[in-house]
N, C-alpha and C positions, 0 to 999 in steps of 0.2 A: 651623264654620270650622276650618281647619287649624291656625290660632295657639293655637284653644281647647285640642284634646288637645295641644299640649307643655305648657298649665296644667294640665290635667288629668295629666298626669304628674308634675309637681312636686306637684300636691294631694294623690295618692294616697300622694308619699312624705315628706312633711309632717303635713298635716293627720289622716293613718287613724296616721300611726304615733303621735302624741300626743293623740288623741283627740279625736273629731270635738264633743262639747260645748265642751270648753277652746275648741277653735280658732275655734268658731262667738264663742265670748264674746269674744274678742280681734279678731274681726273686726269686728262691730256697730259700733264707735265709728270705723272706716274707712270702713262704710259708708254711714252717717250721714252724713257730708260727700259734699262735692260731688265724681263721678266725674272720678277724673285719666284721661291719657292711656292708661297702659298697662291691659290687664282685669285684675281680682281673681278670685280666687277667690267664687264664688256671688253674683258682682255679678247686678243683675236687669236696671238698665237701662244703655241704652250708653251711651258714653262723651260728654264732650263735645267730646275732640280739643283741638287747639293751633293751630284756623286758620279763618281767616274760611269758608272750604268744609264743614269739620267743624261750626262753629259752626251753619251755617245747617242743617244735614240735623239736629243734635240741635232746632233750635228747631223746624221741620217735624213731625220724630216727636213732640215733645213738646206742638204743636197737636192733631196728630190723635189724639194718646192721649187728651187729656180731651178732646175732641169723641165722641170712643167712649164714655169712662167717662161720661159724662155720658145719652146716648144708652141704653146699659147701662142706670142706672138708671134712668131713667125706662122704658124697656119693662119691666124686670124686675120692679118695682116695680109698674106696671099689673098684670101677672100675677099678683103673690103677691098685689094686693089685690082682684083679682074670684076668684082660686081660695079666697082665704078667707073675704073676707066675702060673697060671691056662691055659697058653696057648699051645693049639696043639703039639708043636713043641719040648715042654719037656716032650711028653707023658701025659700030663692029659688027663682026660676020663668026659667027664662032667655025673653029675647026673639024672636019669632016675625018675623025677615026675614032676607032675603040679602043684601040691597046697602043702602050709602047712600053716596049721589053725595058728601055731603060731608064727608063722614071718608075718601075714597079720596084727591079732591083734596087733602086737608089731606096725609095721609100721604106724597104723592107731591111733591105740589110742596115741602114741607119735607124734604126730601134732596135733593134738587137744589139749593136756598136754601144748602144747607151747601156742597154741593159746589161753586158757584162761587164761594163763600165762601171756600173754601181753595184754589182752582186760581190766585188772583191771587198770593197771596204766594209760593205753592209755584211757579211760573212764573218769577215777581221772580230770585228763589232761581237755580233753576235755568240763567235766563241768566247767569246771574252765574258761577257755577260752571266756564262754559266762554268764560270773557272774559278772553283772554288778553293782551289790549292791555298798553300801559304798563309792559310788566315791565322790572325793572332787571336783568337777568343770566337767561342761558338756558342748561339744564344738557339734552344731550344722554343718553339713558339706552337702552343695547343689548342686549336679553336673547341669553343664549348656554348651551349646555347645560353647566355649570348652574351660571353666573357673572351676573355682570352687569358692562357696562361702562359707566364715567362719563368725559365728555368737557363740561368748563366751554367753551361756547365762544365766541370770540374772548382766549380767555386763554390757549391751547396748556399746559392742565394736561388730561390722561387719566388711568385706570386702570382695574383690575378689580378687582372685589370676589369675594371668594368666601368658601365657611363654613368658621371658624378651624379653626387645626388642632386645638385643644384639642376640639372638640366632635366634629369628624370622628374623630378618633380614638378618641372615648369610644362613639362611636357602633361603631366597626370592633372595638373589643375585649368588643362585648354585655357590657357592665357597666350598671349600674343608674344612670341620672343622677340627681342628687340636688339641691336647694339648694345646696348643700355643696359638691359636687364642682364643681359645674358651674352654679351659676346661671340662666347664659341660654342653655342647651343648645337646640342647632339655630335657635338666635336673637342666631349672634353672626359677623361676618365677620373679615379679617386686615385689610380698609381699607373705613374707612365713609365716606358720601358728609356731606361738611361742607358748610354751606350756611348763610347768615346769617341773624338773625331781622331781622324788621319791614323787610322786602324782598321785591317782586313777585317772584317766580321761576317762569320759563316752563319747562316739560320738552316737549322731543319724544321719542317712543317708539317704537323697531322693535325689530325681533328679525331672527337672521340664520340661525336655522335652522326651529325652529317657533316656536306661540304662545305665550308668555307672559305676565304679569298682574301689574303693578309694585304693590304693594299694601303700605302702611304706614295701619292704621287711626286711627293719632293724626291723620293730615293731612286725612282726610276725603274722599276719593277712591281711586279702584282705577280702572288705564286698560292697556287691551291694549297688546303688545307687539307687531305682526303681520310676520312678513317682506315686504317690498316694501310695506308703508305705513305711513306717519307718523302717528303720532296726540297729539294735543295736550293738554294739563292746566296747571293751575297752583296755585301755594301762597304764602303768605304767615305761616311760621312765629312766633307769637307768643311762646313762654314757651321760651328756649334748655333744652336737654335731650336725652336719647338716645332715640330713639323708633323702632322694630322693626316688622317685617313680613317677609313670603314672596313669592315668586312664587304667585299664586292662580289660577293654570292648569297644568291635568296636560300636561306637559312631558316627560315622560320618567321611566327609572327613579329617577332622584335629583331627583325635583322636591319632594321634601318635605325637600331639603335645599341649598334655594335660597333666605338670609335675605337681607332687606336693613335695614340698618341708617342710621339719619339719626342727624349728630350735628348741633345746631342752636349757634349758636356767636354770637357778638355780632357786629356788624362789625367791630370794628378787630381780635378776633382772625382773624374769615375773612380779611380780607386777609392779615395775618402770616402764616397756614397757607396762602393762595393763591400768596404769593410765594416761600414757601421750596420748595413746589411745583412753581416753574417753573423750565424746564432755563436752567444757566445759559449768558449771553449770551456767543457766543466775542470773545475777547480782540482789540482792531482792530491788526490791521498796522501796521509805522511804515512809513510812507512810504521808498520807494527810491529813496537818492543818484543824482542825475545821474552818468552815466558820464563821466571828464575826457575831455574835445576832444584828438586825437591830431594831433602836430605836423605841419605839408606836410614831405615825404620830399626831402630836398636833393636839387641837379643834381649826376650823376655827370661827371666833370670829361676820364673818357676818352671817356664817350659824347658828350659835347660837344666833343672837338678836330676828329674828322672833317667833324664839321655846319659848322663854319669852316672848314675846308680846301676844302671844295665851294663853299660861299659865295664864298671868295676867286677861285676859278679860275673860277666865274659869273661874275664880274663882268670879268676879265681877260681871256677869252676875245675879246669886241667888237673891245679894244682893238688886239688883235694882227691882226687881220683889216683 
């Protein structure tokens, strides 16, 4: 995995400069407990994530591991005990056939027994995984070369994420990253995507020039980015925390420095951080004064002699006739 060599770069300037017994002894008692989110150093098994989708792919691998180990021993164990106690050297005689009908049936119909055995829960599991019903809030996610953009929607908050400057830089001046210097080198952006815990949360997922691969392994899924189509996931963060990932599709020259970053937050602060978020609302007009009513324009008093002097001689005229 790509997440792996940027540990593998902090291990080699950690762990070989203080020496790798010490570091080994200081580690034992981390990892003795139960795997957190982020990987360790020379962790063996994965992780078990922060989410109902993660939880169920660890309890899946951790079915089918001891269904193996289990299976393991018992073949291996046949073998070491007809190669030793069945061997040459104490006189055994091995048996004279090819076939028996019923150690083929046993052998064959007992794998199949196991395997629909585990294809129900692993089934269960997997629809689940992609049932995106009932979510409380849907976060839009657009891969871009070689950002990402976040859009909450119906709450008209967006933005883009891309790799901080502090690492970008460390990266542009071929300097050594170190714990030290740089911590979470090529695993840090300048705006992380915040998102509430113990909340359905829907994502849809495109891209707007190639393919990309939205990939944080705490959450327990990785879903394409594809231009002209939508692809669907969902999550339901349990233990607030900051939890990291990459783009996990070759994207271009700078795709190995395309992180993405979850910060996982309570609800009442995702609201707080949602709403100072939003652009603010413009300010409402105050309503505009009626215009005053303009007075009737009086009678002009010359334009009105004439209009009676006609009047008068209208009427006059009859008379004289």
């Amino acid at each position: 995995m790509t997440q792996g060599k940027g540990w593998g770069k902090r291990l080699r300037g950690s762990v070989l400069g203080k020496g790798l017994p010490l570091a080994l002894g200081s580690m034992a008692p981390a990892l003795a407990l139960a795997q957190t989110a982020d990987p360790k150093p020379w962790q063996l098994n994965m992780g078990r994530g922060v989410t109902a989708s993660a939880q169920h792919a660890y309890d899946a691998h951790m079915i089918a591991l001891w269904v193996c180990v289990v299976i393991g021993v018992i073949v291996f164990g046949a073998m070491a005990v007809a190669m030793f106690r069945f061997r040459k050297s104490k006189g055994a005689v091995a048996a004279q056939f090819s076939h028996n009908t019923v150690a083929e049936i046993i052998w064959t119909a007992i794998p199949i027994v196991i395997l629909v055995a585990m294809a129900f829960p692993a089934t269960k599991k997997l629809i689940a995984m992609y049932d995106t019903r009932d979510a409380e809030m849907t976060v839009k996610v657009t891969g871009y070369q070689w950002m990402w953009k976040y859009e909450y929607l119906g709450e008209g908050v967006e933005f883009t994420s891309r790799l901080a400057r502090e690492s970008n830089a460390l990266r542009q001046s071929h300097a050594v990253a170190t714990l030290e210097n740089n911590p979470h080198y090529l695993l840090e952006v300048d705006n992380p995507l915040v998102l509430p815990v113990d909340t359905k949360i829907r994502f849809v997922l495109t891209a707007d020039d190639v393919i990309h691969a939205w990939w944080v392994p705490a959450l327990g899924w990785k879903q394409d980015a594809i231009p002209g189509i939508v692809n669907e996931a969902w999550t339901d963060i349990q233990t607030p925390g900051t939890y990291r990932g990459q783009c996990a599709e070759l994207c271009g020259k700078d795709h190995g420095f395309m992180p993405v970053v979850v910060q996982a937050v309570s609800k009442e602060e995702f609201k707080q951080w949602l709403a100072s978020k939003k652009p603010a609302a413009p300010a409402e007009a105050a309503p505009a004064e009626p215009a005053p009513a303009e007075p009737a324009p009086e009678p002009d008093p010359a334009a009105a002699a004439p209009t009676a002097a006609r009047t008068d001689s209208a009427v006059a005229a009859p008379a004289a006739g």
